[in-house]
MOPAC internal coordinates of N, CA, C and O (Angstrom, degrees):
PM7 1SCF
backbone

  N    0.0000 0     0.00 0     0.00 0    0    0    0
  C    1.4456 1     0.00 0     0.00 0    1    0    0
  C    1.5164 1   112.65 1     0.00 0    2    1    0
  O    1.2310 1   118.62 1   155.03 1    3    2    1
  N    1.0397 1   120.24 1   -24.97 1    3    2    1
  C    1.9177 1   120.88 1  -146.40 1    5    3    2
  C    1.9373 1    83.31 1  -152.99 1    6    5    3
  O    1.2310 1   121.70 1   -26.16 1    7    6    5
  N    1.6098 1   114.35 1   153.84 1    7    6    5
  C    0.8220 1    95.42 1   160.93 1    9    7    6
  C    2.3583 1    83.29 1  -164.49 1   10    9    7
  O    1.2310 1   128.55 1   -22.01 1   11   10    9
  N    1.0553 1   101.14 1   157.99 1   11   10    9
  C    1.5772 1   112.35 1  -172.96 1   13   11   10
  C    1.7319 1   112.98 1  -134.79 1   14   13   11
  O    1.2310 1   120.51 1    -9.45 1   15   14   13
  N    1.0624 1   116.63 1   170.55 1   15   14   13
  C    1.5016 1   107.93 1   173.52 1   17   15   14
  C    1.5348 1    95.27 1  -147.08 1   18   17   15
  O    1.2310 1   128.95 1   -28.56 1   19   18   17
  N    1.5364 1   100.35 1   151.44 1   19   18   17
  C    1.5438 1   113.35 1   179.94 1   21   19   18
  C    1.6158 1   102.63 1  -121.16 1   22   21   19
  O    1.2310 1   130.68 1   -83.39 1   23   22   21
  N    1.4093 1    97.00 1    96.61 1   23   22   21
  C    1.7506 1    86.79 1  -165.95 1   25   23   22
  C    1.5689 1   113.82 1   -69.07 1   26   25   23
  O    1.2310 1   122.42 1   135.62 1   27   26   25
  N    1.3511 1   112.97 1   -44.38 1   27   26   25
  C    1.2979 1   111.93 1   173.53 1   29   27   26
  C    1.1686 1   116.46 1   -51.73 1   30   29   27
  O    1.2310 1   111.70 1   129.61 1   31   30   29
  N    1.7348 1   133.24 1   -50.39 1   31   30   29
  C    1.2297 1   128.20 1  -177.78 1   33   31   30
  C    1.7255 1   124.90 1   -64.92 1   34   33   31
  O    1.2310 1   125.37 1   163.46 1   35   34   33
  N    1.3130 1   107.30 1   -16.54 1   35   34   33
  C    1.4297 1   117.30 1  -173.40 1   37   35   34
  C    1.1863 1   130.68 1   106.21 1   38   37   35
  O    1.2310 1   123.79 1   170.21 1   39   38   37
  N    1.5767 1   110.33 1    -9.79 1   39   38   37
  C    1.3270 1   116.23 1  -139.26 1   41   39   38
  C    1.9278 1    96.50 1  -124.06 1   42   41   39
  O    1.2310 1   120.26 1    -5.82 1   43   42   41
  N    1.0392 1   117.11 1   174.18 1   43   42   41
  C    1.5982 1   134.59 1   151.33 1   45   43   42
  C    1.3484 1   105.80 1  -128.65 1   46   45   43
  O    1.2310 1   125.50 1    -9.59 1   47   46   45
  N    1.4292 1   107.03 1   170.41 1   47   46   45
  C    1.1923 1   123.59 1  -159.25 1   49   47   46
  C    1.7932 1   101.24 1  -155.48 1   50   49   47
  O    1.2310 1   127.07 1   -74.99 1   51   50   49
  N    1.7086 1   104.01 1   105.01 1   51   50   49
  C    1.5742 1    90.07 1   178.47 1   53   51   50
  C    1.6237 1   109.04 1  -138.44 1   54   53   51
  O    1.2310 1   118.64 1   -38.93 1   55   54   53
  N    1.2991 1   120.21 1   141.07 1   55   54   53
  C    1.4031 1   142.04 1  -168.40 1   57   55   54
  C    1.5912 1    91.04 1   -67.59 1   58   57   55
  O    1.2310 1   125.71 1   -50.79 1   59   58   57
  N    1.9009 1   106.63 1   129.21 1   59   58   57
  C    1.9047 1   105.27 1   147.70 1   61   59   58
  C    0.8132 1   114.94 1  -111.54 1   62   61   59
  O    1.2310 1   110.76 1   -57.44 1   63   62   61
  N    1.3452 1   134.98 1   122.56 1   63   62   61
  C    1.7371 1   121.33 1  -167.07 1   65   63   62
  C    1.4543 1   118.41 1   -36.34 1   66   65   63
  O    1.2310 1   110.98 1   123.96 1   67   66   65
  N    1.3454 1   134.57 1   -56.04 1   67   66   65
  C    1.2316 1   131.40 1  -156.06 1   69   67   66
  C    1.6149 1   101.70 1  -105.29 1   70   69   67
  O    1.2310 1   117.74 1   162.30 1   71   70   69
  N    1.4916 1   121.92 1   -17.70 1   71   70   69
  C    1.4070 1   106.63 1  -170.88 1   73   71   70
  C    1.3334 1   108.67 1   -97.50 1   74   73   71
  O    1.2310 1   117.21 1   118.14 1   75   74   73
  N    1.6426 1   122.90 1   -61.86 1   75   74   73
  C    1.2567 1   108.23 1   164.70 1   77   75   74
  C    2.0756 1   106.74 1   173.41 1   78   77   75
  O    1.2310 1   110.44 1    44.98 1   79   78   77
  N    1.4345 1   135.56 1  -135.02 1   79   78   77
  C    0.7897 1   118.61 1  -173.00 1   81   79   78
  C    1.5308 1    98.55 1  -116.69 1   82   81   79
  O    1.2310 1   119.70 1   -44.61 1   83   82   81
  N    1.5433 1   118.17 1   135.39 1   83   82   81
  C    1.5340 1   110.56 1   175.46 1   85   83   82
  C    1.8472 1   121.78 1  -145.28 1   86   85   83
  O    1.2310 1   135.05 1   -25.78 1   87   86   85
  N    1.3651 1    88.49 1   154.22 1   87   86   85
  C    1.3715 1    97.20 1  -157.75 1   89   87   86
  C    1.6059 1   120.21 1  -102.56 1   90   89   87
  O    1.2310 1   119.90 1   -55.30 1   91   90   89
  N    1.4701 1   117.79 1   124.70 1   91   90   89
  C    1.1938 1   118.77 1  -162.35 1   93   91   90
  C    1.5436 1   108.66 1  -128.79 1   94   93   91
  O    1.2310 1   119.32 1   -40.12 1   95   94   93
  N    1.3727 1   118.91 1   139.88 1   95   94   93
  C    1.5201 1   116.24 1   175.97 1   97   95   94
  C    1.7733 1   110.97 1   -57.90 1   98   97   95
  O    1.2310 1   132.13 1   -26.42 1   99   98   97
  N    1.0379 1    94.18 1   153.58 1   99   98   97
  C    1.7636 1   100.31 1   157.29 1  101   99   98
  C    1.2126 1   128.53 1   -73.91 1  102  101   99
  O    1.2310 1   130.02 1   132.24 1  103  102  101
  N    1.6549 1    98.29 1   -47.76 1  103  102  101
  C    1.5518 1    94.86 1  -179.10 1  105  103  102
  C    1.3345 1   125.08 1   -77.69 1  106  105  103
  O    1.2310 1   122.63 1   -42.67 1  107  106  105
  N    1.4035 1   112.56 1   137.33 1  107  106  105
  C    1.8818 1   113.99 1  -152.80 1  109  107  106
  C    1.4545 1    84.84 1   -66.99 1  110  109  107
  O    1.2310 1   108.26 1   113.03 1  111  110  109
  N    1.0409 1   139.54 1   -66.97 1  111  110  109
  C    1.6775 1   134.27 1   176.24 1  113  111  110
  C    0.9774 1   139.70 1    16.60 1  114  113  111
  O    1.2310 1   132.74 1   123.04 1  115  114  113
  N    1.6016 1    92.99 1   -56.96 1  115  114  113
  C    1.7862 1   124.42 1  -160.01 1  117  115  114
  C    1.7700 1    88.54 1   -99.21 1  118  117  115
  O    1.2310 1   130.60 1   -45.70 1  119  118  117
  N    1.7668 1    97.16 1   134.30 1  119  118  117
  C    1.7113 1    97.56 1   178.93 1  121  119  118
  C    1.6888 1   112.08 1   -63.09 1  122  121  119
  O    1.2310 1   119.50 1   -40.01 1  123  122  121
  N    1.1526 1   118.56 1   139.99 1  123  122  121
  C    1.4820 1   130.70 1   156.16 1  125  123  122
  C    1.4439 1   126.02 1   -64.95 1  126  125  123
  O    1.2310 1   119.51 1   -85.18 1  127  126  125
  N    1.2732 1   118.54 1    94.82 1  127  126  125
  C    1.5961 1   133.15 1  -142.73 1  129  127  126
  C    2.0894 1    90.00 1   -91.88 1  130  129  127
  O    1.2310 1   129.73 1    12.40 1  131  130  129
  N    1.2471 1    98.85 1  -167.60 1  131  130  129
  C    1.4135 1   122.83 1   176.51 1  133  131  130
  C    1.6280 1   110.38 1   -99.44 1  134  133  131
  O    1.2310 1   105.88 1  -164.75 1  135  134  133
  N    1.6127 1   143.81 1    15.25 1  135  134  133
  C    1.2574 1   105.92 1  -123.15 1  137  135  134
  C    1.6636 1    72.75 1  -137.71 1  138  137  135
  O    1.2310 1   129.74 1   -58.40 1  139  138  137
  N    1.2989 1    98.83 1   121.60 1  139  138  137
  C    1.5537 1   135.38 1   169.48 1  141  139  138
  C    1.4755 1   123.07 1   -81.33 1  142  141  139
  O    1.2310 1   127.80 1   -67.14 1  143  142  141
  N    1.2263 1   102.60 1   112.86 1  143  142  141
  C    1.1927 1    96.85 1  -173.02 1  145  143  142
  C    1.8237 1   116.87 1   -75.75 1  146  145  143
  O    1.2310 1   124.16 1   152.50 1  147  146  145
  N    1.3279 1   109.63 1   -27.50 1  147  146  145
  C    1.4872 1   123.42 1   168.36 1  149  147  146
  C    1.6357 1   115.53 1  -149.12 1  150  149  147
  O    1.2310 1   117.98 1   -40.99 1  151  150  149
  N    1.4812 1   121.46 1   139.01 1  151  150  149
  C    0.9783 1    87.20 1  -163.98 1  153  151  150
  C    1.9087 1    95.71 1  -125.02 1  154  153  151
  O    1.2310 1   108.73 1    21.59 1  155  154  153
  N    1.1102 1   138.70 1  -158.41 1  155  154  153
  C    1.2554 1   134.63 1  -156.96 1  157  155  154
  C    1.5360 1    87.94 1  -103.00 1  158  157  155
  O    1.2310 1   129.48 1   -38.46 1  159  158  157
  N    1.4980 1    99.33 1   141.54 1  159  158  157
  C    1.4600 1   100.20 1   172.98 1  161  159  158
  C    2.0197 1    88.93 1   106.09 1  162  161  159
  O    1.2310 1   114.57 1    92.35 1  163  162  161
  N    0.8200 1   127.89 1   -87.65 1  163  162  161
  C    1.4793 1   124.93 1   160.82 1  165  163  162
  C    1.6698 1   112.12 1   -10.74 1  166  165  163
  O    1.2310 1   122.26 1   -46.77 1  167  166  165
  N    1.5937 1   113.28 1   133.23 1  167  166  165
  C    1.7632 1   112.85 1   131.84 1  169  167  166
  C    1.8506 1    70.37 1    89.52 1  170  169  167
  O    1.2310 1    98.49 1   165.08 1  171  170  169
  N    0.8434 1   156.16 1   -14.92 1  171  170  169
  C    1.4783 1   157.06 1   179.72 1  173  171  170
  C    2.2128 1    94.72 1    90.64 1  174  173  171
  O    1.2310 1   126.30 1  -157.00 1  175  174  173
  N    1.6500 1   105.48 1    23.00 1  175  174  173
  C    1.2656 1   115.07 1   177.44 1  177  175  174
  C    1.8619 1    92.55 1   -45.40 1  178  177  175
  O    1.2310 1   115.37 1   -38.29 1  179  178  177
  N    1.3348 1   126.38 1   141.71 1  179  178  177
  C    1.5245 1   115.57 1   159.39 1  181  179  178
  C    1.8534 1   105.21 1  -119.91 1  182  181  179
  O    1.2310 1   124.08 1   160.33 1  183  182  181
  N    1.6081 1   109.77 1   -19.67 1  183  182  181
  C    1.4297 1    88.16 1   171.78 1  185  183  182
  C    1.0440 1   103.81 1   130.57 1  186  185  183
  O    1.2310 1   119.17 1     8.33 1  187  186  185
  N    1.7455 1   119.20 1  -171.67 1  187  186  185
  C    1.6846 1   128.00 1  -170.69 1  189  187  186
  C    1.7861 1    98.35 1    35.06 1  190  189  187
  O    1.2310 1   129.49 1  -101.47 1  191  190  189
  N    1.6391 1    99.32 1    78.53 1  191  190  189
  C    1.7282 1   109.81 1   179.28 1  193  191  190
  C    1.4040 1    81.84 1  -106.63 1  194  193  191
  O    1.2310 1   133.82 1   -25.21 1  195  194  193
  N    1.8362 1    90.88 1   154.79 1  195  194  193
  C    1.5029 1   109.84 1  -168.56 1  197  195  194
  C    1.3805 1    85.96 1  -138.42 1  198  197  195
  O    1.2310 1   124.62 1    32.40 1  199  198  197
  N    1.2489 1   108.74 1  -147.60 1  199  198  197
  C    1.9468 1   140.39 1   171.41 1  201  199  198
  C    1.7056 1    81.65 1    -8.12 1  202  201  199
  O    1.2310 1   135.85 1   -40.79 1  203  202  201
  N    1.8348 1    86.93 1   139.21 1  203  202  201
  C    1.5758 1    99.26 1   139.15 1  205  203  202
  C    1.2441 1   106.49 1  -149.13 1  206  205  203
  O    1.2310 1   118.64 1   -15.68 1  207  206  205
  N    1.4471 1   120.20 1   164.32 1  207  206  205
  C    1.4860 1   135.36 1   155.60 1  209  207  206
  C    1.1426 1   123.09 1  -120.03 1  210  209  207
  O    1.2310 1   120.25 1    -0.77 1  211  210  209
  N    1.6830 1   117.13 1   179.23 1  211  210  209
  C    1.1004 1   134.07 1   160.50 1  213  211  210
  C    1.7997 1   114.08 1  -114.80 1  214  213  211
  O    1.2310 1   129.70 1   -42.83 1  215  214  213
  N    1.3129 1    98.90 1   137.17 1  215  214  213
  C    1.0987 1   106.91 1   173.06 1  217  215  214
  C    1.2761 1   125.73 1  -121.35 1  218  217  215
  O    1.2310 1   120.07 1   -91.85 1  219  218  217
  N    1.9923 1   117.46 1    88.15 1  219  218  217
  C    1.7360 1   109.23 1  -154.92 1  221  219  218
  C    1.4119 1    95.37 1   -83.90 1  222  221  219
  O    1.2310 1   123.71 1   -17.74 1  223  222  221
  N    1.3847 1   110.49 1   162.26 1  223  222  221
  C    1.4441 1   114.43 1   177.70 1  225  223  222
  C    1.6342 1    92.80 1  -135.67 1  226  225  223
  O    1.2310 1   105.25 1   176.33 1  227  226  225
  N    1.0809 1   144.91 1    -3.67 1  227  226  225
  C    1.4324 1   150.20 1   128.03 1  229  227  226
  C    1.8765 1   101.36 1  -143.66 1  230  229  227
  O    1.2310 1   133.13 1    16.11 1  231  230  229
  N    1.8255 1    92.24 1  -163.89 1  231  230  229
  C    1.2842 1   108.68 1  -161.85 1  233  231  230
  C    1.6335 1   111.95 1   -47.47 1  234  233  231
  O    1.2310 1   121.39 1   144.80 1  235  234  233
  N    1.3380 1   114.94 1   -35.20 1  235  234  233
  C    1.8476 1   124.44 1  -174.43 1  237  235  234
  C    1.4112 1   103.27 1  -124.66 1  238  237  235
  O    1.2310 1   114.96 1   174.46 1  239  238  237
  N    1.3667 1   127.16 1    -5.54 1  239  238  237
  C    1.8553 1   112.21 1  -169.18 1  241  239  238
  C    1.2638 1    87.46 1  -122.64 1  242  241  239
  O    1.2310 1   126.70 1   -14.95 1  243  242  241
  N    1.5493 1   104.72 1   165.05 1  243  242  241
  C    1.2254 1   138.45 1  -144.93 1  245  243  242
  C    1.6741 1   144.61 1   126.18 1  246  245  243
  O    1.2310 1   118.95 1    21.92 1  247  246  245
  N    1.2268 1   119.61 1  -158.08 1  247  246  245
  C    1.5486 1   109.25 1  -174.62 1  249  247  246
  C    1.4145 1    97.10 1  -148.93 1  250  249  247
  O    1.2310 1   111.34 1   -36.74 1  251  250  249
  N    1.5148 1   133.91 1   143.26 1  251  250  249
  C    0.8692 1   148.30 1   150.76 1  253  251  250
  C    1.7106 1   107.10 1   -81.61 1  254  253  251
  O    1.2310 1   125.46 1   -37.50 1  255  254  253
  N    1.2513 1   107.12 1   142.50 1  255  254  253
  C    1.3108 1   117.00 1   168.21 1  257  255  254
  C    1.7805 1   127.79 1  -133.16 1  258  257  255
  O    1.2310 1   119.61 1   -23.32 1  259  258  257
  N    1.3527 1   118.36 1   156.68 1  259  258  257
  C    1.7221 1    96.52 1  -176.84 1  261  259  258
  C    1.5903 1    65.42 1  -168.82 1  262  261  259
  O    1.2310 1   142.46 1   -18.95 1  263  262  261
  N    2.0106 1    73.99 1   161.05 1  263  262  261
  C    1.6260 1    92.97 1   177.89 1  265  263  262
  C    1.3552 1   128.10 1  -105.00 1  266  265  263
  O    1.2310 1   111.68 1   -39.94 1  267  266  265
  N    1.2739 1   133.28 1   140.06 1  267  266  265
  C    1.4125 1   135.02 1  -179.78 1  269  267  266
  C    1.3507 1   102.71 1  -105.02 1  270  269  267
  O    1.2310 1   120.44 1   -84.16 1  271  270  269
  N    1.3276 1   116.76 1    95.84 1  271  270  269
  C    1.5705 1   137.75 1  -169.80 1  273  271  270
  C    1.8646 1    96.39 1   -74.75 1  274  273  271
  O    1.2310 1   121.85 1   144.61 1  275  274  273
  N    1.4641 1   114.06 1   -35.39 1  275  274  273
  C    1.4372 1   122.43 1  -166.63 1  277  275  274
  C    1.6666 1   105.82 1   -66.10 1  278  277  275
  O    1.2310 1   119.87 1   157.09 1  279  278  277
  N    1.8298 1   117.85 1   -22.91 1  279  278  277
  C    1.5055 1   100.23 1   172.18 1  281  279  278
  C    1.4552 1    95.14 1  -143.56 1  282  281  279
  O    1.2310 1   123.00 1  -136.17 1  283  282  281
  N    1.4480 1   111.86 1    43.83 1  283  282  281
  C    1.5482 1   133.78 1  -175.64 1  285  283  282
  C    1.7952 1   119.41 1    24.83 1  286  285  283
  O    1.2310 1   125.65 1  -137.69 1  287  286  285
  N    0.9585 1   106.75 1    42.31 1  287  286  285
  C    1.5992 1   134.25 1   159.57 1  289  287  286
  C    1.3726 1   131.76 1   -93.69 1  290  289  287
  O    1.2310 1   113.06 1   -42.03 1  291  290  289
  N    1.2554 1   130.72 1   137.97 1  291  290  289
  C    1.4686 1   130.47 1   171.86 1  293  291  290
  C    1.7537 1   104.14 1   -84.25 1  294  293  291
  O    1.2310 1   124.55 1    -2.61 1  295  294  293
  N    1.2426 1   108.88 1   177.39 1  295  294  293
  C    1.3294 1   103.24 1  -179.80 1  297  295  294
  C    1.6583 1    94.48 1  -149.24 1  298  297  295
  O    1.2310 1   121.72 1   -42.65 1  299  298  297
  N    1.3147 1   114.32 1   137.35 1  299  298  297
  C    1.4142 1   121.38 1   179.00 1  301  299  298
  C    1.5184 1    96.48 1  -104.03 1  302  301  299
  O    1.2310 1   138.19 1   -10.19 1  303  302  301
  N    1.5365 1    82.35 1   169.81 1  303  302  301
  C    1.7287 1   101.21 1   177.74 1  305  303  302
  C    1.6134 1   101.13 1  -170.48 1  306  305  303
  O    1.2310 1   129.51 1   -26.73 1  307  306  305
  N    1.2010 1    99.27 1   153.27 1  307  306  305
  C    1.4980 1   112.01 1   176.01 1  309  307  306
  C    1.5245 1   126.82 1   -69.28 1  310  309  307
  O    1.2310 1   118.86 1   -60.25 1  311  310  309
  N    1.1851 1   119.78 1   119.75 1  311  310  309
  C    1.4563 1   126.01 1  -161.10 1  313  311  310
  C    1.7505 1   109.36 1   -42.21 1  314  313  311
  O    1.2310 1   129.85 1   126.17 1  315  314  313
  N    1.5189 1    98.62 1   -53.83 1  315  314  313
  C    1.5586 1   123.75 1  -172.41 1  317  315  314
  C    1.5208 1    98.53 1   -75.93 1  318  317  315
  O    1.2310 1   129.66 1   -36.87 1  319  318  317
  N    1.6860 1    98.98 1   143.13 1  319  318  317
  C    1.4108 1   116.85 1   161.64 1  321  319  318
  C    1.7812 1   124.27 1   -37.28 1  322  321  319
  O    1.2310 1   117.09 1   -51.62 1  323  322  321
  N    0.8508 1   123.13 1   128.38 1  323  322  321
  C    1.4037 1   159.31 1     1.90 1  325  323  322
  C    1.6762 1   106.43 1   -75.75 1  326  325  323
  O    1.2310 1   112.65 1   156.43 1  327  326  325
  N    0.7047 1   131.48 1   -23.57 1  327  326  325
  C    1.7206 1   124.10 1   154.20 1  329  327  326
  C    1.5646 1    95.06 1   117.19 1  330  329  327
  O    1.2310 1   109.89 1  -151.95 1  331  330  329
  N    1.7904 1   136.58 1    28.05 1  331  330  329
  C    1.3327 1   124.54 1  -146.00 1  333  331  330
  C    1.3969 1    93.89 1   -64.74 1  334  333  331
  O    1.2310 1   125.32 1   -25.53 1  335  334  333
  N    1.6558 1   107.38 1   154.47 1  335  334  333
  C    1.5860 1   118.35 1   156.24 1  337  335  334
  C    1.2972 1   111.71 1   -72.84 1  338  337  335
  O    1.2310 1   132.48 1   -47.56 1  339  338  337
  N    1.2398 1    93.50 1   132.44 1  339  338  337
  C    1.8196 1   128.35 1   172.93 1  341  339  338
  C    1.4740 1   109.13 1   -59.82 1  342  341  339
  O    1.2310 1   139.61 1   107.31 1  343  342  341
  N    1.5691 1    79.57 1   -72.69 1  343  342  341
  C    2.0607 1   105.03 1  -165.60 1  345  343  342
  C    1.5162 1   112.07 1   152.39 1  346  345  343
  O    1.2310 1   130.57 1    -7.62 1  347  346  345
  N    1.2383 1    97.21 1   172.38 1  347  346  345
  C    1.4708 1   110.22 1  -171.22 1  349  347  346
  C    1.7125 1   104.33 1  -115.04 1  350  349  347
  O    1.2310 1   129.77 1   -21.79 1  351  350  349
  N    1.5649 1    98.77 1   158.21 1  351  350  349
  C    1.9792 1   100.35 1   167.88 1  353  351  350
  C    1.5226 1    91.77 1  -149.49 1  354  353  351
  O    1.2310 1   120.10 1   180.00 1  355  354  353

């Protein structure tokens, strides 16, 4: 549904409605793995994810955000690897 890029980090970041948020290299090169950063069902996540962003607060920190349209909440997460959840508003 949603999809963002973290250029510095390497990575994109794109919403599936029902499964959850997942993370893929940029460079076509590098294999395109399975690896979710959160997935539905988690974090009281319920689903139908849309929009995401990035939110840098310097070169690597910050928050990713995307929306959980299913209990009309956004959901944060930590810019940096392992990506922990913040919270939602």
């Amino acid at each position: 549904e949603g999809a963002v890029s973290d250029d510095q980090a390497g990575f994109a970041f794109l919403t599936e409605e029902a499964v959850g948020i997942r993370k893929v290299p940029i460079d076509p090169k590098k294999p395109v793995g399975e690896e979710y950063i959160l997935r539905v069902g988690q974090n009281e996540v319920v689903g139908d994810l849309e929009g995401i962003t990035i939110l840098a607060t310097g070169l690597d920190t910050g928050y990713i955000i995307a929306s959980d349209q299913g209990r009309s909440q956004f959901i944060v997460l930590d810019r940096k690897t392992p990506h922990q959840y913040i919270g939602s508003f």
